[in-house]
C-alpha positions as CSV (number, residue, x, y, z in Angstrom):
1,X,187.5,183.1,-78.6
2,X,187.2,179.4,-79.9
3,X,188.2,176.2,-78.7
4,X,187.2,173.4,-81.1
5,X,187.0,169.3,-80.3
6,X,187.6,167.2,-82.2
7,X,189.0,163.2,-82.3
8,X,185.7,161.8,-80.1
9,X,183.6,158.8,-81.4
10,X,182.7,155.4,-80.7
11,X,185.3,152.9,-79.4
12,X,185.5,149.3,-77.9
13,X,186.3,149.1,-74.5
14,X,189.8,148.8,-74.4
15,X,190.8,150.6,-77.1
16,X,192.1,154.3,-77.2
17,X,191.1,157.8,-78.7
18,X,193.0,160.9,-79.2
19,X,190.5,164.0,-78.4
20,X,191.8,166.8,-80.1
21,X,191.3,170.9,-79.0
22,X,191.9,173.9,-81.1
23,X,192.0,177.6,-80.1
24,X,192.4,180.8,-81.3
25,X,191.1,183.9,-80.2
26,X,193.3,184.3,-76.8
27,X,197.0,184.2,-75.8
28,X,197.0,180.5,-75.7
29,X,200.2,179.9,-73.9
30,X,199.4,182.6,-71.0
31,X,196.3,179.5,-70.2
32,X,196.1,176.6,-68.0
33,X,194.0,174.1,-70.3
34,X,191.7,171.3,-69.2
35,X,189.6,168.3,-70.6
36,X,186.3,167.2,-68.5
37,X,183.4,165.4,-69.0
38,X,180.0,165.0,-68.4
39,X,177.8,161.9,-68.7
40,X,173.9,161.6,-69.5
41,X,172.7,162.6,-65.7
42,X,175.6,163.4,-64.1
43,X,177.1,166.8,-63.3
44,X,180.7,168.0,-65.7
45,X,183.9,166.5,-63.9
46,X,187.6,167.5,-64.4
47,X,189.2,164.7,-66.3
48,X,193.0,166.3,-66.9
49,X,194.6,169.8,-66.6
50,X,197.7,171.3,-68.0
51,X,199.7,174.4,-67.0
52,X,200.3,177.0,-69.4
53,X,204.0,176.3,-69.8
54,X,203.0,172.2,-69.9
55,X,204.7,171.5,-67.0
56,X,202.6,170.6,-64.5
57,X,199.6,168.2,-65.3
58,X,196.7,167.1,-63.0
59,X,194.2,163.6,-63.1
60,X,191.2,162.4,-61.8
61,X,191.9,159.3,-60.1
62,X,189.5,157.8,-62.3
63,X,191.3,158.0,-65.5
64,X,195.2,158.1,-64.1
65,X,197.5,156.0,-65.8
66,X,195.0,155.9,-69.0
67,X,194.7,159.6,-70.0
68,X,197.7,161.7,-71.2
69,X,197.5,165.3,-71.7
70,X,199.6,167.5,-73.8
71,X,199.6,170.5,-75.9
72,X,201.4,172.6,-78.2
73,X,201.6,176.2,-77.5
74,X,203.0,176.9,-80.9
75,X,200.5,175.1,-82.7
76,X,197.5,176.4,-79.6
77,X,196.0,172.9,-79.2
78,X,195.9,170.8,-76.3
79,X,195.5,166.9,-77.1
80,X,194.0,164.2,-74.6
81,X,195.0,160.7,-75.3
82,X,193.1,158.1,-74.1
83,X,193.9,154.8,-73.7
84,X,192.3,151.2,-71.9
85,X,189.0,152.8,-72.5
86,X,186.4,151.7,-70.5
87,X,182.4,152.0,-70.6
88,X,182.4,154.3,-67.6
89,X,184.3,157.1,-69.6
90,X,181.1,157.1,-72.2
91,X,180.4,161.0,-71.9
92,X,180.9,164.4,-74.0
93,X,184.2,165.6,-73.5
94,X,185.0,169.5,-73.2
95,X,187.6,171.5,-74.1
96,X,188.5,174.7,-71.2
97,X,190.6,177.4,-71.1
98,X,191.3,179.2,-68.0
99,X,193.2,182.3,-66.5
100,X,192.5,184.1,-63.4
101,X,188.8,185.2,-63.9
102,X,188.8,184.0,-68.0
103,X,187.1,181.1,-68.5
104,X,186.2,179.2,-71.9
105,X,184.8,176.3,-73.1
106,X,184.4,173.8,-76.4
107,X,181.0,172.7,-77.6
108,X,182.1,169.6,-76.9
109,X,183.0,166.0,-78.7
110,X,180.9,162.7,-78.2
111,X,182.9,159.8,-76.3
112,X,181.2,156.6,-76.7
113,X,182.7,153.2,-75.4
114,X,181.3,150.1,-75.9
115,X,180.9,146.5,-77.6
């Protein structure tokens, strides 16, 4: 199993990044998907989920109306656009894969937002 980040870097606030996560490994499609995050100090946090058919999506209320998630089932990724960065959202973003008691996660991708 593999799920791969990609797309993270350093940003202004205000401007937007499209985090990028590739898997193989697993039957992709049979997978809710999820991005979260975790800041220097602070415990991992849900950012966005997706349902395995892409039809239902979840938010944190901190990033709603900024983030977009999406993915692809024939190509296995999972995409998180993000837009109206702010400083706040500074953090290494993670890539999970989730079914019944199957979990998996990324190695991660370095957010950075700032002037």
């Amino acid at each position: 199993v593999q799920l791969v980040e990609s797309g993270g870097g350093l940003v202004q606030p205000g401007g937007s990044l499209r985090l990028s996560c590739a898997a193989s490994g697993f039957t992709f499609s049979s997978y809710a998907m999820s991005w979260h995050r975790q800041a220097p100090g602070k415990e991992r946090e849900l950012v966005a989920r997706i349902s395995s058919a892409g039809d239902s999506t979840y938010y944190a209320d901190s990033v709603k109306g900024r983030f977009t998630i999406s993915r692809d089932n024939a190509k296995n990724t999972v995409d998180l656009q993000m837009n109206s960065l702010k400083p706040e959202d500074t953090a290494v973003y993670y890539c999970n894969a989730h079914r019944f008691i199957s979990n998996y996660w990324g190695q991660g991708t370095q957010v950075t937002v700032s002037s």
